[in-house]
C-alpha positions as CSV (number, residue, x, y, z in Angstrom):
1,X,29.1,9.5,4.7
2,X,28.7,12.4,7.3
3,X,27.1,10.3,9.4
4,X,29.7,7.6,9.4
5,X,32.4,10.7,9.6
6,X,30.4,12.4,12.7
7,X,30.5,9.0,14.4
8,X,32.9,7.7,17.0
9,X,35.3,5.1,15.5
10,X,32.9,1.7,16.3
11,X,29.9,3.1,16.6
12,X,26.8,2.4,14.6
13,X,25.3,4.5,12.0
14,X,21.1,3.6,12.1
15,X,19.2,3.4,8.5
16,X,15.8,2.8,8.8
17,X,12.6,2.7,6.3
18,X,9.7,3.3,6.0
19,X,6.3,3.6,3.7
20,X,3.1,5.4,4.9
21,X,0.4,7.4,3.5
22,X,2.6,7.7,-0.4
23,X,5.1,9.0,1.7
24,X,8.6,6.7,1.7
25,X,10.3,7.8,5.1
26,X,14.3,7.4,5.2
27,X,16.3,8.3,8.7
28,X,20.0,8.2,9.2
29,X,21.4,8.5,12.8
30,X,24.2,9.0,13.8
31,X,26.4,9.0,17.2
32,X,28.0,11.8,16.9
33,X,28.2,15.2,19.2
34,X,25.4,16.4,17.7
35,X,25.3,19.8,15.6
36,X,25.7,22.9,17.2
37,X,22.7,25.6,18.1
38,X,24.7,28.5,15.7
39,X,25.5,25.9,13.3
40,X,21.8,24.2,12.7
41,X,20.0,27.2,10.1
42,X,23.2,26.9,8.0
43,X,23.4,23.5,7.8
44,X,22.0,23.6,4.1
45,X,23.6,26.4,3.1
46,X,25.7,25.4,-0.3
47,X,29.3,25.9,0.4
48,X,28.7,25.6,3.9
49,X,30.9,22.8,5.7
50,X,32.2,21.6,9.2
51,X,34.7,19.6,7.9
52,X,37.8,21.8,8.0
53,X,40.9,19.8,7.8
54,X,38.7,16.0,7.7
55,X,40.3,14.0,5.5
56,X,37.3,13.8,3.5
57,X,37.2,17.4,3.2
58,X,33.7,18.7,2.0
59,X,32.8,21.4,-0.3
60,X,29.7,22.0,1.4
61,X,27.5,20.8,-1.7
62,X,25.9,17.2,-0.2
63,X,23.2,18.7,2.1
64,X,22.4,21.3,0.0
65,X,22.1,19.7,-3.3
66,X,20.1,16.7,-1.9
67,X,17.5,19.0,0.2
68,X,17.3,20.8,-3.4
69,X,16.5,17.8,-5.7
70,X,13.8,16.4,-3.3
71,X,12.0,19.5,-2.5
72,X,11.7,19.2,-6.6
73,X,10.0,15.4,-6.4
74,X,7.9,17.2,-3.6
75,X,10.1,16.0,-0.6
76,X,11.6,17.2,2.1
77,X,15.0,16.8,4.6
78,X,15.3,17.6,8.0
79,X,16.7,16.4,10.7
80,X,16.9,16.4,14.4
81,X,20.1,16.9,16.7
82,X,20.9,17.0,20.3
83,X,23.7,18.0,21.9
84,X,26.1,14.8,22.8
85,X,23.2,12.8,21.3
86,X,23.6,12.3,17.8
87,X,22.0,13.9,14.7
88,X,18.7,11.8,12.5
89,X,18.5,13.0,9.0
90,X,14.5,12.2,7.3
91,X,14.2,12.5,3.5
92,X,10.7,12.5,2.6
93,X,10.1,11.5,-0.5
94,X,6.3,11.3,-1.9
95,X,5.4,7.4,-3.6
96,X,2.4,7.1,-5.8
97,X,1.7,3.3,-6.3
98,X,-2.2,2.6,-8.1
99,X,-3.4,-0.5,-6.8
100,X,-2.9,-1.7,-10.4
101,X,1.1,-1.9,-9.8
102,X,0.3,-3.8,-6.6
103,X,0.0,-7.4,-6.5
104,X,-1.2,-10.2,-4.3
105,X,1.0,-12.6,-5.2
């Protein structure tokens, strides 16, 4: 959702996927402005928001809670941002699969 919301009306929010050394890779990017320099070690505060007077609102509590539950599986979130050039959010999440749940069928 707050990459749709960062988005200009039309534009496309990226979701891509990936699995590589038991790691599961997910990126969301948006099109957005970017996030600010004095905003970016905040940005997983809890009760930390940009979205004063959105209609969505935000309590702050997305980013946060979600960096907080995967750093408990062992993952991670981060993300990349550039000025005018859109923000990519990575979750990291760690995948065990024995080659007995793998088949060749």
């Amino acid at each position: 959702m707050n990459a749709v919301e960062a988005s200009p009306s039309g534009a496309a929010v990226r979701i891509s996927a990936s699995v590589s050394a038991d790691v599961l890779t997910i990126a969301v990017s948006d099109q957005g402005s970017g996030i600010p320099d004095d905003v970016r070690s905040r940005i997983f505060e809890p009760f930390f928001t940009t979205k004063d007077g959105s209609v969505t609102g935000g309590l702050g509590l997305g980013l946060s809670v979600t960096k907080g539950l995967l750093e408990a599986m062992g993952g991670s979130l981060d993300f990349e941002s550039r000025a005018g050039g859109g923000t990519t959010f990575r979750v990291l999440i760690p995948v065990n699969i024995s080659r007995e749940e793998v088949s060749d069928d």
